[in-house]
N, C-alpha and C positions, 0 to 999 in steps of 0.2 A: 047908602054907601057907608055913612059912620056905622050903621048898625053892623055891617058886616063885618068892619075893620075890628069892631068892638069884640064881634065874637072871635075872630083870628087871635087876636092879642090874650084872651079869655083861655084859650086853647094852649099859646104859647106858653104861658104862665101855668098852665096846670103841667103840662106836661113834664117846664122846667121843677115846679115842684115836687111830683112823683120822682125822677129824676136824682132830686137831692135826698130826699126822702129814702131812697132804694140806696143808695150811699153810705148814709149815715147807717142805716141796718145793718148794709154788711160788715162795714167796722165793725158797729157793735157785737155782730157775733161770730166773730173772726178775731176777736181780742186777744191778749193775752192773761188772761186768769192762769190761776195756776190749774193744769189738771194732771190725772195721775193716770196710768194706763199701764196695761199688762203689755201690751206693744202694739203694732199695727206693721203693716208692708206697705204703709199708703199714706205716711208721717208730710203732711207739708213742710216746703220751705220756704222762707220768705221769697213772696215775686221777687225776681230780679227786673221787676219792671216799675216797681215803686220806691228801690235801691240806686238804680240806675243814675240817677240827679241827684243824690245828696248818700251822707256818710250813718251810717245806724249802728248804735250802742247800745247793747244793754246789758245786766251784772244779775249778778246771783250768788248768794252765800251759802257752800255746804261744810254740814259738820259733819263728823264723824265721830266714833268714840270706837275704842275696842272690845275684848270678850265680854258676853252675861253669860256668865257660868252659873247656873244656880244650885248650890250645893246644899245636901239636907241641913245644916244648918243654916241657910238664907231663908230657906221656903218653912223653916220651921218659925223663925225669925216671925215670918208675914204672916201667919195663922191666926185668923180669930175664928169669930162665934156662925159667922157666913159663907168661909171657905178662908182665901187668903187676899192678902192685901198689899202688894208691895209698891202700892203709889209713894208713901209718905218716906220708901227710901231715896227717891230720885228728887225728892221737894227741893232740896238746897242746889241742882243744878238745873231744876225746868225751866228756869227764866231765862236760862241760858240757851238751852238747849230749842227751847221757843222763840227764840230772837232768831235763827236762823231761817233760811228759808227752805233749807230740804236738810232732814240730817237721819245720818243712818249709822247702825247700830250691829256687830256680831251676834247675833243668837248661839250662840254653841251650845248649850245644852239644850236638846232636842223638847218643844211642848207638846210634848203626847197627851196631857191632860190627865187629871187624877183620875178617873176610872181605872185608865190602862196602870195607872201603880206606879206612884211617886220612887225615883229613884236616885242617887248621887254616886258619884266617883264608885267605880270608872265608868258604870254605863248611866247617863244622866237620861233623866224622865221629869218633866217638868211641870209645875200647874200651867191650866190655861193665863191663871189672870196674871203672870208675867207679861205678854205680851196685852193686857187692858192696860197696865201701869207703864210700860214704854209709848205704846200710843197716848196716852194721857200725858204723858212726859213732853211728847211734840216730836218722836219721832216719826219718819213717812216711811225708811224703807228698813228690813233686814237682812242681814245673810246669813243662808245654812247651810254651806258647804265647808266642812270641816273635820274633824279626827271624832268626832260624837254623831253624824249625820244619821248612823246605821244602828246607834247604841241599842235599837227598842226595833229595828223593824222595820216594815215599809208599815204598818197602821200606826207607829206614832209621829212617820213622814206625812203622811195621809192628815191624821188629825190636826198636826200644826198647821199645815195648807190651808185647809178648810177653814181652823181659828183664822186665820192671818186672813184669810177672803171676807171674811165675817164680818170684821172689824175695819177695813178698811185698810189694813196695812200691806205696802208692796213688798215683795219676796224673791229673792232668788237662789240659785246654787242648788236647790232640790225640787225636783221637779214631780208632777203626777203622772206624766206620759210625754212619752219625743215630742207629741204636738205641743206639749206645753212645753216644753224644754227649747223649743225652735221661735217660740219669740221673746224676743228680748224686752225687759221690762226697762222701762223709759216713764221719765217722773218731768215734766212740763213746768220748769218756772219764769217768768219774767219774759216770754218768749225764746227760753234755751231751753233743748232737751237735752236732760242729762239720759244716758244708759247704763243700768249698773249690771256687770259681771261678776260670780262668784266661783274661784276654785279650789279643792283643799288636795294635798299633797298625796293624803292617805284615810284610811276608816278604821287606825289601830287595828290591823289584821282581818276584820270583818270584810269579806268580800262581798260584793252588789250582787244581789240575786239575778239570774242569769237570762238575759234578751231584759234589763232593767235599767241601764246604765246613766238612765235620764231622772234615778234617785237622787243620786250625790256626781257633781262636777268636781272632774279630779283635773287633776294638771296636768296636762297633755297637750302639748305647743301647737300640737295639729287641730288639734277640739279649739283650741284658742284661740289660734290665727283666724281659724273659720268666723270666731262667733265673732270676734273682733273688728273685721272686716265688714260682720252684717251691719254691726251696731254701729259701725262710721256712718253708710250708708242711709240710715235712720235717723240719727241723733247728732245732734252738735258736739257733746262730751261725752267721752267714754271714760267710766270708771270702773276699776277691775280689783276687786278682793279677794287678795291671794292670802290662804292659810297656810304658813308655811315658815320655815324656819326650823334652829333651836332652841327645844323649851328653856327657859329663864336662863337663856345668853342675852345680854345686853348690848351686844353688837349683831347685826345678820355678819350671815357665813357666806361663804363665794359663792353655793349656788344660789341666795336668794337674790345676791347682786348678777347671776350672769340672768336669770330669768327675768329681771326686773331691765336691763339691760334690753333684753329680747321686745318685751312690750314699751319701750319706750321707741326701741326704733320704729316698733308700727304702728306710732303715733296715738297712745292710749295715753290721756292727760293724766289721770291723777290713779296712783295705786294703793290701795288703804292695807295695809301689813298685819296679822293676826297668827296668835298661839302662841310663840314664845312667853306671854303670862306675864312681862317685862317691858318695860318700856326701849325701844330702840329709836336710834335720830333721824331728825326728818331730811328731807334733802331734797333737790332738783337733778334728776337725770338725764340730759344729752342723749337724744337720737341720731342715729346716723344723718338724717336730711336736718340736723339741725334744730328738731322737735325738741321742748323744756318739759320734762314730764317729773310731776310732783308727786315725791315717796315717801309714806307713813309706814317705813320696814316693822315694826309691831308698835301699837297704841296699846299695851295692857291690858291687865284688866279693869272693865269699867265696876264690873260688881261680879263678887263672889267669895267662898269659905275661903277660899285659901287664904292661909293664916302666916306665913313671911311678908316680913314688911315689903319689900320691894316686889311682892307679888301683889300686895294690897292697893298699887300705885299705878295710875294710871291715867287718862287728860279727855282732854277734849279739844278736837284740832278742828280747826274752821281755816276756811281759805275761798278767796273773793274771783269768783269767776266773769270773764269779761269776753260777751261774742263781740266782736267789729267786723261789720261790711264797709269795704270800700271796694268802689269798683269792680262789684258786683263778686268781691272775694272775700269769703269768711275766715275768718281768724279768730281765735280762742285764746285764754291769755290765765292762768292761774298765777295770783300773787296775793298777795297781803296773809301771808300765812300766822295764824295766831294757834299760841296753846298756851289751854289749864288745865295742869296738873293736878288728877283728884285723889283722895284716898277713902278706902272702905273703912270705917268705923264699925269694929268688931264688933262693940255693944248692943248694936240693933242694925248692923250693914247700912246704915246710910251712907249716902256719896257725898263726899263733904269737898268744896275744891281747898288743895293742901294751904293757900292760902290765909284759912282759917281754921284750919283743924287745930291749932293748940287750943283753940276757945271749947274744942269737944275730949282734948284730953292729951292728943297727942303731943307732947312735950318737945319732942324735937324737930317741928315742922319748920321750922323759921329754918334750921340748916339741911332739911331735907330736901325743900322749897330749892335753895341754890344750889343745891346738887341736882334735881332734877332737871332743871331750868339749863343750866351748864352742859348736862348730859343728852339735851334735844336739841339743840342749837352747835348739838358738836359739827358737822358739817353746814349748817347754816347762821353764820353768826348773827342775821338780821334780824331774825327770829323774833316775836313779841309773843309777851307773857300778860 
């Protein structure tokens, strides 16, 4: 009789530990690591059945910076004896730009690669190793929809795709075919899926070669709505980079506010602002139901020739994202918005944040500093520098 009981209890206990054992696993590979993804139709959500009894939090830092323009003197700038190098211009902001947990980046001038023949203003042609030196930088994603998208072709769309697959870096706003265009890329942190969007206004007169449309995403409230709609669906945050504006106005014009307007009411968090070549202020937009959606109308330029100071000017805006379940309802929450203000150093195009550029030469950074400072925070006076 003991021996039997002995083996019952022997049974209980294993079974209970296979049990735990098969537990602890699926945690384990159900985690949240950070992963990166071209997209999927099949994005889990947290069970509402592990939410159900208690309240779940968690946060996520994204940066952003505006244009990389790379003008034949930048890429001349990076030349050595191996091809080019433009890590060492980004060295004075990588620590920064690494401290974030997803940060993403304008590409506007198109990397077609030196084969296809390095070119600058107006139609820009880029080396590959731009995009080695922004990934080494600690950037995750970029955008290429923009007024440059068509400069070179669909083979130097083609070729920067390809670099961008290669290396690991997410991409959007230009696309290789519809089927690639219909999924939205989504970047996995801390258990938030971000979605990012990319549209530009125009392709400087270049029109899209024809049944292609899925090269460059243009602005078209209908294409929008749609893809907006999908990437709810998918992803906890939606973030949408609109090229658009007046070049070096330092305020947006009414239509960037009626469009900006538009996607706040359908609930698209945070909008990153590009082209204008100028800095414009940041701000919180009011949607109709009430939705707080966070606006960067232009971040500058991060790097490039252009040679006006206040073209040379430009930051790096970070803002603290916050999912909350309760009661089995998610909510989204962008706050703690921070910016610094960098400038291109002509000498050798480093990005130096303004803070410290009179130690590189710039003489009047100190009242630069408070006019830029003053001029981001114009509609949000809370602002942090």
């Amino acid at each position: 009789m003991e021996a039997l009981m002995s083996k019952k209890w022997y049974v209980l206990y294993t079974l209970m530990f296979l049990t735990a054992l098969f537990i602890v696993l699926l945690v384990f590979f159900n985690g949240d690591d950070e992963t990166v993804a071209k997209g999927s139709h099949n994005l889990k959500a947290i069970p509402t059945s592990t939410m159900s009894y208690k309240n779940y939090q968690s946060s996520a830092t994204l940066l952003a910076v505006g244009d990389v323009l790379i003008h034949s003197q930048v890429y001349d700038a990076a030349k050595n004896d191996k091809g080019y190098d433009f890590k060492p211009m980004f060295q004075a902001v990588k620590p920064i730009i690494q401290s974030a947990d997803i940060a993403v980046a304008n590409q506007e001038s198109m990397m077609g690669g030196e084969a296809l023949g390095l070119s600058t203003y107006p139609a820009f042609n880029s080396p590959f190793e731009i995009g080695d030196a922004l990934k080494d930088a600690g950037f995750d994603v970029v955008t290429m929809a923009n007024n440059h998208t068509l400069d070179h072709g669909i083979k130097a769309i083609e070729n920067a795709i390809h670099y961008w697959d290669k290396i690991g870096m997410v991409h959007t706003g230009s696309f290789l075919s519809e089927k690639d265009r219909s999924i939205i890329r989504i970047v996995k942190k801390n258990n938030i899926k971000f979605a990012f969007l990319a549209y530009t206004y125009g392709t400087n007169g270049i029109p899209t070669p024809q049944n292609k449309d899925y090269l460059v995403n243009r602005i078209d409230e209908k294409l929008m709505k749609k893809d907006i709609k999908e990437a709810h669906e998918q992803a906890d945050v939606v973030v949408v980079a609109l090229h658009f504006g007046q070049e070096y106005q330092t305020m947006p014009n009414t239509e960037q506010k009626k469009l900006v307007q538009s996607l706040a009411n359908q609930g698209v968090d945070i909008i990153i602002g590009n082209h204008p070549h100028v800095l414009q202020p940041l701000t919180y937009v009011k949607g109709k139901s009430g939705h707080q959606t966070f606006v960067a109308y232009s971040l500058g330029n991060f790097i490039s020739g252009q040679d006006k100071l206040n073209r040379q000017l430009g930051g790096i805006l970070e803002v603290n994202v916050t999912k909350t379940i309760t009661h089995n309802e998610s909510k989204i929450t962008v706050t703690s918005p921070t910016f610094i203000p960098t400038w291109v150093d002509q000498k050798d195009y480093h990005i130096i944040p303004l803070s410290e550029a009179q130690d590189s030469g710039l003489k009047q950074a100190p009242t630069l500093y408070k006019e830029v400072t003053g001029h981001m925070k114009t509609w949000f006076p809370a602002l942090k520098f």
